[in-house]
PDB file of N, CA, C and O in Angstrom:
ATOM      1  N   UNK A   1      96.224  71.746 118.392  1.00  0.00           N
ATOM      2  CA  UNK A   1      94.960  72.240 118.910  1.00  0.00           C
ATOM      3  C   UNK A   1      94.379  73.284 117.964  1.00  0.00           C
ATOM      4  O   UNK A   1      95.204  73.874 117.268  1.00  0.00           O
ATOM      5  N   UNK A   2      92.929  73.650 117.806  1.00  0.00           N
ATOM      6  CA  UNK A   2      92.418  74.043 116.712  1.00  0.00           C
ATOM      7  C   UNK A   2      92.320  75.777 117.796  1.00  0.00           C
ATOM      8  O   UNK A   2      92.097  75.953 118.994  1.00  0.00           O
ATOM      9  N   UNK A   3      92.543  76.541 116.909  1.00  0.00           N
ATOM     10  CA  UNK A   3      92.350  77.742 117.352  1.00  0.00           C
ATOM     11  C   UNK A   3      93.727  78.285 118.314  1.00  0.00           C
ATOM     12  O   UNK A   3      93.896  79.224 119.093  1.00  0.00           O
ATOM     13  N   UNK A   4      94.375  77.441 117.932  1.00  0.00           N
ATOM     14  CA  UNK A   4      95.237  78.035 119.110  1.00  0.00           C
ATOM     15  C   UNK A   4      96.365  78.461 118.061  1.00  0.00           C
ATOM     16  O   UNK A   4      96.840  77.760 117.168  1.00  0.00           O
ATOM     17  N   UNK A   5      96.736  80.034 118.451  1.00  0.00           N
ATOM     18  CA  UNK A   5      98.108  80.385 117.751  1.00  0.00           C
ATOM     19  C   UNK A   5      99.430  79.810 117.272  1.00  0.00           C
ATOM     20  O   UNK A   5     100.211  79.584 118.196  1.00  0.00           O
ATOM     21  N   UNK A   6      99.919  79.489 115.932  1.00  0.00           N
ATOM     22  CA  UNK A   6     101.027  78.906 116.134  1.00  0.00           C
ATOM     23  C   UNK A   6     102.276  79.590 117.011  1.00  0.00           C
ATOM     24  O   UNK A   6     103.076  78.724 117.366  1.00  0.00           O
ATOM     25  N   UNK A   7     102.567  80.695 117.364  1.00  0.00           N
ATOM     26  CA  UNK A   7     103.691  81.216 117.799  1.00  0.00           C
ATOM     27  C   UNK A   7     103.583  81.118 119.236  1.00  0.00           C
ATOM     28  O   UNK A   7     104.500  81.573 119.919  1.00  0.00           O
ATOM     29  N   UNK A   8     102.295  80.430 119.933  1.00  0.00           N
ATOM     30  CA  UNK A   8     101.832  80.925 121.471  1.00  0.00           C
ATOM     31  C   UNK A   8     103.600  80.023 122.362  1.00  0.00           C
ATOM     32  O   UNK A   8     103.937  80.407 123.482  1.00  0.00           O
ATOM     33  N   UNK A   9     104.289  79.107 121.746  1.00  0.00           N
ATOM     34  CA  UNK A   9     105.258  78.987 122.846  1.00  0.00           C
ATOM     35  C   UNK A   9     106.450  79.595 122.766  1.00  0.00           C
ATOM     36  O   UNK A   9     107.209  79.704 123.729  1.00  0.00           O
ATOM     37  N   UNK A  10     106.728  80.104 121.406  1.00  0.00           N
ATOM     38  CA  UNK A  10     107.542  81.336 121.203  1.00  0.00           C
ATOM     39  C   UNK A  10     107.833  82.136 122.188  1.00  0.00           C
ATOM     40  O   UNK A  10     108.885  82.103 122.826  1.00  0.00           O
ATOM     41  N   UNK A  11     106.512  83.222 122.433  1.00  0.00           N
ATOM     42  CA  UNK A  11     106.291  83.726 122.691  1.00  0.00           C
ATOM     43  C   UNK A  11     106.663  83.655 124.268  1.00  0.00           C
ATOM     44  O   UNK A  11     107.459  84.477 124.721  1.00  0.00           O
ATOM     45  N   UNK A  12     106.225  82.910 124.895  1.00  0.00           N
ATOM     46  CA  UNK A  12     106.549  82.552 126.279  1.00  0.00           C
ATOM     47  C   UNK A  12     107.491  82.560 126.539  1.00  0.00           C
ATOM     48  O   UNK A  12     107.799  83.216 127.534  1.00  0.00           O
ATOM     49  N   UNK A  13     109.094  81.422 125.378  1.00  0.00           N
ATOM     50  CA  UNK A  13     110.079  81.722 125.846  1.00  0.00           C
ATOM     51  C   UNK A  13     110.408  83.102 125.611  1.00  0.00           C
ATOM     52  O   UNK A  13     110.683  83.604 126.701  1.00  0.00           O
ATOM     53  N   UNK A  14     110.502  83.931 124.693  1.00  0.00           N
ATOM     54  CA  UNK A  14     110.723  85.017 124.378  1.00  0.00           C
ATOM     55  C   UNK A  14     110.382  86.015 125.979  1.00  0.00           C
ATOM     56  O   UNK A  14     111.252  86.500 126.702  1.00  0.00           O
ATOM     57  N   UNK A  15     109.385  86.068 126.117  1.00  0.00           N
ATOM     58  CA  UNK A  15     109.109  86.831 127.106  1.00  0.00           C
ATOM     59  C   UNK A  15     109.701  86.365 128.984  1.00  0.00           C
ATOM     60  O   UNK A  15     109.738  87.066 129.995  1.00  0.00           O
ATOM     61  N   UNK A  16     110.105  84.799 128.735  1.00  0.00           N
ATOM     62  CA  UNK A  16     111.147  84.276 129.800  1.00  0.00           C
ATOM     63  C   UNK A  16     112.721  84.644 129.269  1.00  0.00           C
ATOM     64  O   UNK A  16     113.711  84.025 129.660  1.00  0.00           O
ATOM     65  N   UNK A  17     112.741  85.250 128.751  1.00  0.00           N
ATOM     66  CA  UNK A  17     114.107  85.327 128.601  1.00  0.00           C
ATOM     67  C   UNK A  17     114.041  87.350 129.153  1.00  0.00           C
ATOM     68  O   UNK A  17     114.613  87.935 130.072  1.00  0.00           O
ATOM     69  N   UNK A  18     113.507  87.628 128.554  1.00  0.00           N
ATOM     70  CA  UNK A  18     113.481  89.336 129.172  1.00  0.00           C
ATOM     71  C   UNK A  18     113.673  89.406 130.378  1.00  0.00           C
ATOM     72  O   UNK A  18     113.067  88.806 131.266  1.00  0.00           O
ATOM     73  N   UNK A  19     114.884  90.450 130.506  1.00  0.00           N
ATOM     74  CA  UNK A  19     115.842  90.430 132.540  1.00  0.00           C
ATOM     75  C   UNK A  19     115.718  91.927 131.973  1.00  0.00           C
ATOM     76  O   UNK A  19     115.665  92.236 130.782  1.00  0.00           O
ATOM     77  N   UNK A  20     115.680  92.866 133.173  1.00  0.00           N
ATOM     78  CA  UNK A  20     116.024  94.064 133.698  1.00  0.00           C
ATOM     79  C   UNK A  20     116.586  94.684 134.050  1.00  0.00           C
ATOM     80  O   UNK A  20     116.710  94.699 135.275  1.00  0.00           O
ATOM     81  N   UNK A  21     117.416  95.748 133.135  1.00  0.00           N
ATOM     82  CA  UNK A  21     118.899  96.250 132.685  1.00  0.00           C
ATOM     83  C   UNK A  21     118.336  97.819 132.296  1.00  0.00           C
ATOM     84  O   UNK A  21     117.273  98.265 131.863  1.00  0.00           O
ATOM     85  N   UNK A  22     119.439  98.306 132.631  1.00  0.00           N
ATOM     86  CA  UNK A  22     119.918 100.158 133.233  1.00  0.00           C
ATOM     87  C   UNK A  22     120.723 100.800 131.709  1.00  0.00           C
ATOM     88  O   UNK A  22     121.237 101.904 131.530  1.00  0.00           O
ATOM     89  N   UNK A  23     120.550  99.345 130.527  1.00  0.00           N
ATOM     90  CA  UNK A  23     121.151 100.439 129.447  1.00  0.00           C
ATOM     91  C   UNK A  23     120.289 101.829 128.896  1.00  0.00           C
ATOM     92  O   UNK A  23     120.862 102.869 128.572  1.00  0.00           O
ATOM     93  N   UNK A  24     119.139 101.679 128.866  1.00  0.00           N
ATOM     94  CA  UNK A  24     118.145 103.238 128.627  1.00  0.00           C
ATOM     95  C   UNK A  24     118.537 104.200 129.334  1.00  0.00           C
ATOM     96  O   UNK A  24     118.990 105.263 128.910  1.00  0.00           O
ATOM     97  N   UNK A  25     118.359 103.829 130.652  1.00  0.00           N
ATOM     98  CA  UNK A  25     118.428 105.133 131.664  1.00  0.00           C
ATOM     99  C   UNK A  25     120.247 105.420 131.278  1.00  0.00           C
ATOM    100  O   UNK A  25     120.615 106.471 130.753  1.00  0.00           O
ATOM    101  N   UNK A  26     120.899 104.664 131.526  1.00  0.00           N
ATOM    102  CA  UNK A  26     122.719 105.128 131.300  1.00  0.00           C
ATOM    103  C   UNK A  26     122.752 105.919 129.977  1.00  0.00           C
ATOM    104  O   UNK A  26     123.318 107.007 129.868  1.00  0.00           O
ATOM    105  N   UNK A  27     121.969 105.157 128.777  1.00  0.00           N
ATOM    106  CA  UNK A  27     122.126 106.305 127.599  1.00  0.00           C
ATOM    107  C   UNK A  27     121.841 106.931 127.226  1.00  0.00           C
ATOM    108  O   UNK A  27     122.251 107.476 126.201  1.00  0.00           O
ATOM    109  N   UNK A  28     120.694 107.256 128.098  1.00  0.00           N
ATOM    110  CA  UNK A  28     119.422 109.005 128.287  1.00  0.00           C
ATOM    111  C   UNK A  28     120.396 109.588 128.711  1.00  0.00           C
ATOM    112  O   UNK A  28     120.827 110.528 128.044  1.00  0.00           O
ATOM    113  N   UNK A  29     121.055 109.216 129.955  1.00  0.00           N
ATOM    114  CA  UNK A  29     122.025 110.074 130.801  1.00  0.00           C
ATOM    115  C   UNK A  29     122.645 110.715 130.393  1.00  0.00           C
ATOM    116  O   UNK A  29     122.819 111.906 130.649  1.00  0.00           O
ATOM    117  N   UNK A  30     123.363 109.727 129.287  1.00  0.00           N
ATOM    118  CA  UNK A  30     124.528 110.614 128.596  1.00  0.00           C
ATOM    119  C   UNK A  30     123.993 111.547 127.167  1.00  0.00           C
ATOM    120  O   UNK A  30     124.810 112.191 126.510  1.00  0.00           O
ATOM    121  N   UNK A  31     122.818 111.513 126.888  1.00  0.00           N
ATOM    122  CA  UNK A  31     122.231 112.227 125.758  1.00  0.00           C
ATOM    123  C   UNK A  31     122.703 111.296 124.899  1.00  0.00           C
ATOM    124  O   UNK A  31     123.641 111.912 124.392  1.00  0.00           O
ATOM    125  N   UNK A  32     122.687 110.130 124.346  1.00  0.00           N
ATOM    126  CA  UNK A  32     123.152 109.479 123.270  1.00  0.00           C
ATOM    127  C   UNK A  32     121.671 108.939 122.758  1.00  0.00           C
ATOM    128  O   UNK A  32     120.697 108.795 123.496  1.00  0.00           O
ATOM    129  N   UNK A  33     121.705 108.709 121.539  1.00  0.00           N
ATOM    130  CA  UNK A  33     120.724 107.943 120.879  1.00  0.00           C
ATOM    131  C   UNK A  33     121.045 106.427 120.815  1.00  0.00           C
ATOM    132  O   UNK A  33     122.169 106.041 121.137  1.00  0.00           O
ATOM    133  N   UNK A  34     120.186 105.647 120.450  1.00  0.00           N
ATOM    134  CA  UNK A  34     120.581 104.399 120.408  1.00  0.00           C
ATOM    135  C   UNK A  34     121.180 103.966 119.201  1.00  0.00           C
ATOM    136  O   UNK A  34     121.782 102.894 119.261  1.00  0.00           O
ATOM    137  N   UNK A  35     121.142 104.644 117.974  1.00  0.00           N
ATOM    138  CA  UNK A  35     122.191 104.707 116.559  1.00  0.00           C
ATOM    139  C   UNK A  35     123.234 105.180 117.290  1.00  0.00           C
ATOM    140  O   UNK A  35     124.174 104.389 117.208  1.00  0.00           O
ATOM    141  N   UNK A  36     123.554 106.392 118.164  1.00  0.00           N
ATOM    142  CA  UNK A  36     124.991 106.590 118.335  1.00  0.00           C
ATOM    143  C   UNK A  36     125.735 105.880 119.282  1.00  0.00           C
ATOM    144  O   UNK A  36     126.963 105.915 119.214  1.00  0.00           O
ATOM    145  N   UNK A  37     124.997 105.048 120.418  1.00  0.00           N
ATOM    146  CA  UNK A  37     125.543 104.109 121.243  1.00  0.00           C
ATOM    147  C   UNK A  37     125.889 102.847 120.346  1.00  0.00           C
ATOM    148  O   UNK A  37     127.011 102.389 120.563  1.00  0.00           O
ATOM    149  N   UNK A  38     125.427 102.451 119.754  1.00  0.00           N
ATOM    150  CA  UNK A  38     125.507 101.046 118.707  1.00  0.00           C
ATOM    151  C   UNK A  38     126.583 101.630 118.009  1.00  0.00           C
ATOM    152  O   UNK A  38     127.380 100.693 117.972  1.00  0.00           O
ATOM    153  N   UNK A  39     127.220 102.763 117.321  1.00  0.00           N
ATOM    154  CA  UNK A  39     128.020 102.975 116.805  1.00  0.00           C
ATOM    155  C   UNK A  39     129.160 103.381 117.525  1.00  0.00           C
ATOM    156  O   UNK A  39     130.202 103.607 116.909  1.00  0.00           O
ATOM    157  N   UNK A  40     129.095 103.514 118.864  1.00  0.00           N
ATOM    158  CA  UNK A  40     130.103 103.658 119.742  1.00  0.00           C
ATOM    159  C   UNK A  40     130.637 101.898 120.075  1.00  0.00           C
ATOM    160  O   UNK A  40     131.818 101.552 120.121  1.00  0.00           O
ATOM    161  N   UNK A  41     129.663 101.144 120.238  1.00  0.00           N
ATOM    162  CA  UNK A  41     129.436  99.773 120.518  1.00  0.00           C
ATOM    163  C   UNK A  41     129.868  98.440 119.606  1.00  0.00           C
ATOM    164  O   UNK A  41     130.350  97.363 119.958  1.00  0.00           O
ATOM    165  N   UNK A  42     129.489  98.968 118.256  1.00  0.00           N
ATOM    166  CA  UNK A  42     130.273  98.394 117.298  1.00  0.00           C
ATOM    167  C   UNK A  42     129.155  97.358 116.955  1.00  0.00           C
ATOM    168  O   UNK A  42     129.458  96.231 116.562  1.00  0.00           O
ATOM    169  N   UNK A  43     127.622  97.829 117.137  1.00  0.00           N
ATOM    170  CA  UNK A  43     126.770  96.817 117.336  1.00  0.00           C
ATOM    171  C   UNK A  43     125.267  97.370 116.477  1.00  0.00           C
ATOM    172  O   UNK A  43     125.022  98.573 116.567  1.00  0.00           O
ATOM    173  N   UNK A  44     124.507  96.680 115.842  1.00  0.00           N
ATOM    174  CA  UNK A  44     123.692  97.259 115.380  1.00  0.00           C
ATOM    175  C   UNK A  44     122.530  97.901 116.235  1.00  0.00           C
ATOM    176  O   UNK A  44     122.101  97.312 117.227  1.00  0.00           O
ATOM    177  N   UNK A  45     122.043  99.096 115.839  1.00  0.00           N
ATOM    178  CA  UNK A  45     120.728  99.744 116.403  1.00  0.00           C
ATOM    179  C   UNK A  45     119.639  98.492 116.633  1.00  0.00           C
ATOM    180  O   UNK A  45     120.351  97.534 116.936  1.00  0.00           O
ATOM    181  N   UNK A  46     119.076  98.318 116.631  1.00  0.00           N
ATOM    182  CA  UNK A  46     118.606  96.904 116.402  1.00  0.00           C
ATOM    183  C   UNK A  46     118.853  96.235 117.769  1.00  0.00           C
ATOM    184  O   UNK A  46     117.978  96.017 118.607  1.00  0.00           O
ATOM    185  N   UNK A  47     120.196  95.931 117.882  1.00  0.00           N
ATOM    186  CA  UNK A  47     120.695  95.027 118.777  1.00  0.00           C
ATOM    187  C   UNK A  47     120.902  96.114 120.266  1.00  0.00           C
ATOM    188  O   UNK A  47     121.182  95.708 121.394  1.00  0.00           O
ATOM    189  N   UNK A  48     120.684  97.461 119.880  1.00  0.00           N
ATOM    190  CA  UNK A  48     120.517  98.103 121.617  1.00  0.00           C
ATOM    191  C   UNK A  48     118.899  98.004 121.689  1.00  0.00           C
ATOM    192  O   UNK A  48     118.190  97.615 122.617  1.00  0.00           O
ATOM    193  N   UNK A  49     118.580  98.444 120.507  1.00  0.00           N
ATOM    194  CA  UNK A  49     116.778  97.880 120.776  1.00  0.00           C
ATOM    195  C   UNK A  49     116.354  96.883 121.731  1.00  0.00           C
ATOM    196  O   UNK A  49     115.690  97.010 122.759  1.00  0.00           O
ATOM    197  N   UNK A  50     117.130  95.347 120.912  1.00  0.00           N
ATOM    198  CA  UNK A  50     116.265  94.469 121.517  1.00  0.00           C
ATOM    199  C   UNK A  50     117.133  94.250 123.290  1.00  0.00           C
ATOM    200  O   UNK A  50     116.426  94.050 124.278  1.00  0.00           O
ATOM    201  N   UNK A  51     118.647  94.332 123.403  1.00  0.00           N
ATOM    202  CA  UNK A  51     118.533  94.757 124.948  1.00  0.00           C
ATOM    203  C   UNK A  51     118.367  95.554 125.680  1.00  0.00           C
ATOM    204  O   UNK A  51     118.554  95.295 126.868  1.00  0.00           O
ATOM    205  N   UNK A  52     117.933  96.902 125.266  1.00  0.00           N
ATOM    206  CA  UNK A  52     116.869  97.859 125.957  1.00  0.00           C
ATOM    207  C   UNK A  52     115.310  97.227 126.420  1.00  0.00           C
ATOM    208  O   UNK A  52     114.479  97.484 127.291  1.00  0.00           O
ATOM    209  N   UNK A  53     115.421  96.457 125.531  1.00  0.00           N
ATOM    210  CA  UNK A  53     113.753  95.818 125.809  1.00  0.00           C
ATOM    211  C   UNK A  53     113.558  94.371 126.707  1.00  0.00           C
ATOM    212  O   UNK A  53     112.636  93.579 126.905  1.00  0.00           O
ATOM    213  N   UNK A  54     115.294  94.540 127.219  1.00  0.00           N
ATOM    214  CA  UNK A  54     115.267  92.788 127.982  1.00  0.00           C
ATOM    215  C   UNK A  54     115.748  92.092 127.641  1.00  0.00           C
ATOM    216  O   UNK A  54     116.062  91.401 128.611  1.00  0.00           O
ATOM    217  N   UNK A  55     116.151  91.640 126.703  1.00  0.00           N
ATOM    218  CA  UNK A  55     116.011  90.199 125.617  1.00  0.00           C
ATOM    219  C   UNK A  55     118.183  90.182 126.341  1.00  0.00           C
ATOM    220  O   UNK A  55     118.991  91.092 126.527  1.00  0.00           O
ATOM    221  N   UNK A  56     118.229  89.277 126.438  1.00  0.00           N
ATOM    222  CA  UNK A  56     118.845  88.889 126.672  1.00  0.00           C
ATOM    223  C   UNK A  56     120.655  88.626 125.114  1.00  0.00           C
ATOM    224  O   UNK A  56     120.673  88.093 124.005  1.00  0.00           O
ATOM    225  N   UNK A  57     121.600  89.223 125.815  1.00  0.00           N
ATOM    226  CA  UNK A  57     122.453  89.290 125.114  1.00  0.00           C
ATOM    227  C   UNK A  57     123.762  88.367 124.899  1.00  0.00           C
ATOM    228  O   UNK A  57     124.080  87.785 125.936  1.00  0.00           O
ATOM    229  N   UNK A  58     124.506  88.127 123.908  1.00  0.00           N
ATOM    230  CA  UNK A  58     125.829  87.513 124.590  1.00  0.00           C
ATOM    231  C   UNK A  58     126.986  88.123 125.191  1.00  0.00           C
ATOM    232  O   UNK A  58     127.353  89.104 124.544  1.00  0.00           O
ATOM    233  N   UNK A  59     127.629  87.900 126.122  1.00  0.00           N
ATOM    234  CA  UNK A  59     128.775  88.183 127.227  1.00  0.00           C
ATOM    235  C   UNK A  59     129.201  89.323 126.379  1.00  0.00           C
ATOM    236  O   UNK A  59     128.879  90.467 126.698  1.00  0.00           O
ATOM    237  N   UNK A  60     129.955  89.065 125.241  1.00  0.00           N
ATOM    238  CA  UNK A  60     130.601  89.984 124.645  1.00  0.00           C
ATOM    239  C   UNK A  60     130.048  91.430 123.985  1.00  0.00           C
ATOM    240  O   UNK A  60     130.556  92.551 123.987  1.00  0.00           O
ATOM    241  N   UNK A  61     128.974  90.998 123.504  1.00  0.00           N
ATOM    242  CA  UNK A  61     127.983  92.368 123.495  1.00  0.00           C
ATOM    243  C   UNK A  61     127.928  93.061 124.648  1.00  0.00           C
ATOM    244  O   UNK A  61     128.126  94.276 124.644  1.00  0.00           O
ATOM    245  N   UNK A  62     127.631  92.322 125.871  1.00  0.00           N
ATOM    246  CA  UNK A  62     127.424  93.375 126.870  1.00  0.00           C
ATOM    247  C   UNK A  62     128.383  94.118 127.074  1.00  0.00           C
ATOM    248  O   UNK A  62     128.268  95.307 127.372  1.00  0.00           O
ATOM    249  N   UNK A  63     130.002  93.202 126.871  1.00  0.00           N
ATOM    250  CA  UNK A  63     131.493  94.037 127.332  1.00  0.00           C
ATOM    251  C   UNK A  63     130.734  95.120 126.727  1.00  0.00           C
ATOM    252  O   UNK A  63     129.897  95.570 127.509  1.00  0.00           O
ATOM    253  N   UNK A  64     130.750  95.602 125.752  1.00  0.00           N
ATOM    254  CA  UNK A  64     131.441  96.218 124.082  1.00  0.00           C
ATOM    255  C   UNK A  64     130.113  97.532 124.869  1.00  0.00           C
ATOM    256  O   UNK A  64     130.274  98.751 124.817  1.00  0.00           O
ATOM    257  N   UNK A  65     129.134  96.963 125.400  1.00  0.00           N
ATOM    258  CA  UNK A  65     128.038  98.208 125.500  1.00  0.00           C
ATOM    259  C   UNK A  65     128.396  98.911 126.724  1.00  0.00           C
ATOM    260  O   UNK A  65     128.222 100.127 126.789  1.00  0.00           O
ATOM    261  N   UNK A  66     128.932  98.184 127.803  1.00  0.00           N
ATOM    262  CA  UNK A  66     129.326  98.664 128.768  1.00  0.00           C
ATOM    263  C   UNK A  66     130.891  99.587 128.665  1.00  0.00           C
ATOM    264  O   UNK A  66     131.331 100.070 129.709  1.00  0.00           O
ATOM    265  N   UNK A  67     131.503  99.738 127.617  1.00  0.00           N
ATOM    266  CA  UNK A  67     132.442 100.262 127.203  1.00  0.00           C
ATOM    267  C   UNK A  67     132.502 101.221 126.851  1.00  0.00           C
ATOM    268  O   UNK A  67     133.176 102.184 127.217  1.00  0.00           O
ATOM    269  N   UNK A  68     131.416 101.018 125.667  1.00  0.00           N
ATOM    270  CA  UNK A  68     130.797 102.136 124.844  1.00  0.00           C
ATOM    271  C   UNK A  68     129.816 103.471 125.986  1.00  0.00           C
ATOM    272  O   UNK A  68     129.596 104.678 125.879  1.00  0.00           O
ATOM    273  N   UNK A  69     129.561 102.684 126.739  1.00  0.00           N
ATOM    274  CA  UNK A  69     128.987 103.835 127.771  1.00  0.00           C
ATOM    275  C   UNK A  69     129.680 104.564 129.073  1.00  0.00           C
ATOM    276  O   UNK A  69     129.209 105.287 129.952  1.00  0.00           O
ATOM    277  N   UNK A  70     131.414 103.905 128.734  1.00  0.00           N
ATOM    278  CA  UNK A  70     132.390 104.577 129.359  1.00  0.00           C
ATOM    279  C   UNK A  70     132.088 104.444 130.770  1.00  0.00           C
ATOM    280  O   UNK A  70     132.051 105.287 131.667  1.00  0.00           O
ATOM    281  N   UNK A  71     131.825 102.861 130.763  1.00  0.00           N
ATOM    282  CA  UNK A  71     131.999 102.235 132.190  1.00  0.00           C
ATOM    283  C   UNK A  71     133.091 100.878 132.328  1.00  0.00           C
ATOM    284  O   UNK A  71     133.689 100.568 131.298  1.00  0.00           O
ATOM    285  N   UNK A  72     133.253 100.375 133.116  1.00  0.00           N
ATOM    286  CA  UNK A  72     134.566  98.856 133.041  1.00  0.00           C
ATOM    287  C   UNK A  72     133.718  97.973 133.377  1.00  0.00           C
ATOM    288  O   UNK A  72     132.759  98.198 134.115  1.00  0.00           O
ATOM    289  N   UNK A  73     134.064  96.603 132.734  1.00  0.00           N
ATOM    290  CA  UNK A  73     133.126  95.392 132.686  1.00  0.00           C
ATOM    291  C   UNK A  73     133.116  95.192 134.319  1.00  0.00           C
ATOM    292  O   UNK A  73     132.534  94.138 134.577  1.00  0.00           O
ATOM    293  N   UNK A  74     133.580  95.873 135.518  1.00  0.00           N
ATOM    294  CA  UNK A  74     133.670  95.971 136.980  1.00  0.00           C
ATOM    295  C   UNK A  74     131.970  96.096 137.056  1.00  0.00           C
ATOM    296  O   UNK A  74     131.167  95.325 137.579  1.00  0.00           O
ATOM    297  N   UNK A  75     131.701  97.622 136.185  1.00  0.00           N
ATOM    298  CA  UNK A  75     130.244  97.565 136.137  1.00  0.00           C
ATOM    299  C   UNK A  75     129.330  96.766 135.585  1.00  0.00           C
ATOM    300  O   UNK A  75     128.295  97.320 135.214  1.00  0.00           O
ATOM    301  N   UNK A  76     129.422  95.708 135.443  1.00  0.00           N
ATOM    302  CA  UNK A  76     128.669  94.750 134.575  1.00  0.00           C
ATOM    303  C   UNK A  76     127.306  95.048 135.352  1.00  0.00           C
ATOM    304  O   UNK A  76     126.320  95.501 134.771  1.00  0.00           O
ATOM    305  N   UNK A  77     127.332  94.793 136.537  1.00  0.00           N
ATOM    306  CA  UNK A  77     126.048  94.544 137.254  1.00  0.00           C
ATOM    307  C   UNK A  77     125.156  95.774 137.445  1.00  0.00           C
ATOM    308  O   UNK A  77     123.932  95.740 137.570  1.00  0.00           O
ATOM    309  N   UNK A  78     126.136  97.150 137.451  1.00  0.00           N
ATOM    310  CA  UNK A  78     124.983  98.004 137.592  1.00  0.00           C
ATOM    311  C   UNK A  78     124.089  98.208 136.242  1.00  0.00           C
ATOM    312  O   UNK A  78     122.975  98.731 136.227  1.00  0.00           O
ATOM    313  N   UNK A  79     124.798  97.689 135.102  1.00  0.00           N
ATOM    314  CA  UNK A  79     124.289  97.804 133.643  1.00  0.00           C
ATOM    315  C   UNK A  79     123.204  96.948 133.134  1.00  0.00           C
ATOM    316  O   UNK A  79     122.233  97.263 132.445  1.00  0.00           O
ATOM    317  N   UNK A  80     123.607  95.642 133.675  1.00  0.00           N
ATOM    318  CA  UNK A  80     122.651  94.337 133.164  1.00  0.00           C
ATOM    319  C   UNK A  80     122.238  93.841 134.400  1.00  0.00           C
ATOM    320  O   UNK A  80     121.965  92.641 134.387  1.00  0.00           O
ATOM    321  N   UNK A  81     122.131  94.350 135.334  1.00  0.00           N
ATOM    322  CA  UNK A  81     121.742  93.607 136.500  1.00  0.00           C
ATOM    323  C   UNK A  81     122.637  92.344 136.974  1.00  0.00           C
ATOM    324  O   UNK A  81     123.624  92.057 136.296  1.00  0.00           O
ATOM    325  N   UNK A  82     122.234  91.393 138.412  1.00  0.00           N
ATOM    326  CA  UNK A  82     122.965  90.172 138.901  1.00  0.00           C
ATOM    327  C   UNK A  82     122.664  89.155 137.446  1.00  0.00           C
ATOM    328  O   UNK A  82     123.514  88.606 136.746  1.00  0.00           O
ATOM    329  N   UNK A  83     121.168  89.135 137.291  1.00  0.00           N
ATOM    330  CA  UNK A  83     120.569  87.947 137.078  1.00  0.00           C
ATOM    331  C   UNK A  83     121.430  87.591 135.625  1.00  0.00           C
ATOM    332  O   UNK A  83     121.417  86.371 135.455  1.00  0.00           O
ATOM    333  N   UNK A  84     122.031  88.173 134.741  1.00  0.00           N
ATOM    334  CA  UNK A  84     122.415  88.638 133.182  1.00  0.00           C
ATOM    335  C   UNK A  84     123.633  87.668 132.825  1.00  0.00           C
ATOM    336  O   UNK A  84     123.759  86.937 131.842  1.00  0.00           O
ATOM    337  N   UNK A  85     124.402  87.849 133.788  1.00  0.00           N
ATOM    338  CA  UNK A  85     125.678  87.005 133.287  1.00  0.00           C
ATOM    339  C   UNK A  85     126.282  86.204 134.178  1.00  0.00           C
ATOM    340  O   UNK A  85     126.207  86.450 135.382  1.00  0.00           O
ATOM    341  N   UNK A  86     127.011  85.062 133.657  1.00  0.00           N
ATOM    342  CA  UNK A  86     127.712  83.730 134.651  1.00  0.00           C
ATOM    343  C   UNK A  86     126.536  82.675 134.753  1.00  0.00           C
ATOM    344  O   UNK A  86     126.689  81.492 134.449  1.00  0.00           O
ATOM    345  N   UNK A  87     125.648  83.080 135.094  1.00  0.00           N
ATOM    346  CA  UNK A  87     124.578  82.265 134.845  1.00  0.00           C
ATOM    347  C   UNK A  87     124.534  81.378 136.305  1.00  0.00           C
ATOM    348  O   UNK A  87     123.825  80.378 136.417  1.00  0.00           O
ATOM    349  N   UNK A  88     125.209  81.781 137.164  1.00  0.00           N
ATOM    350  CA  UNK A  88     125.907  80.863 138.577  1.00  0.00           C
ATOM    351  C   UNK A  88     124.671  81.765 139.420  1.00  0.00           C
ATOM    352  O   UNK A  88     124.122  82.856 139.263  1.00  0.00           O
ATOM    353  N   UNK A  89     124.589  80.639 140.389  1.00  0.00           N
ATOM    354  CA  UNK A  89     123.811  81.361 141.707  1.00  0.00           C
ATOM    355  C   UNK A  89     124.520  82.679 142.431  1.00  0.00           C
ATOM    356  O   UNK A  89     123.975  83.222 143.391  1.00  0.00           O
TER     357      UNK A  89
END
């Protein structure tokens, strides 16, 4: 189609994939920056960026962040929410 953006379905999935997660507020809490959580995490700045912003992570990242913020993967859910992992109803 003429005029129409190449990235416009990108974009859509991109923005269907963003879920709503408590890592900001947990690492305000603790006064950490997001360079020093990623380096507690073992994970690049970058990569608390883009799941601070939603975007959706793999299982094992989340362990490693939920660790790093000196909680047990018990807390998975208060961190990443229900919707985030197992993928099960």
């Amino acid at each position: 189609m003429a005029g129409r953006p190449s990235g416009t379905s990108t974009n859509a999935r991109v923005l269907r994939r963003r879920a709503r997660n408590n890592v900001q507020r947990l690492r305000e809490e603790q006064l950490l920056t997001k360079a020093e959580l990623a380096r507690k995490a073992g994970v690049s700045p970058l990569t608390v960026s883009r799941i601070e912003s939603g975007l959706e992570c793999r299982m094992d990242t989340q362990r490693k962040i939920i660790l790093a913020l000196g909680l047990t993967p018990s807390d998975r859910h208060r961190v990443f929410g229900r919707g985030n992992a197992g993928r099960a109803p």
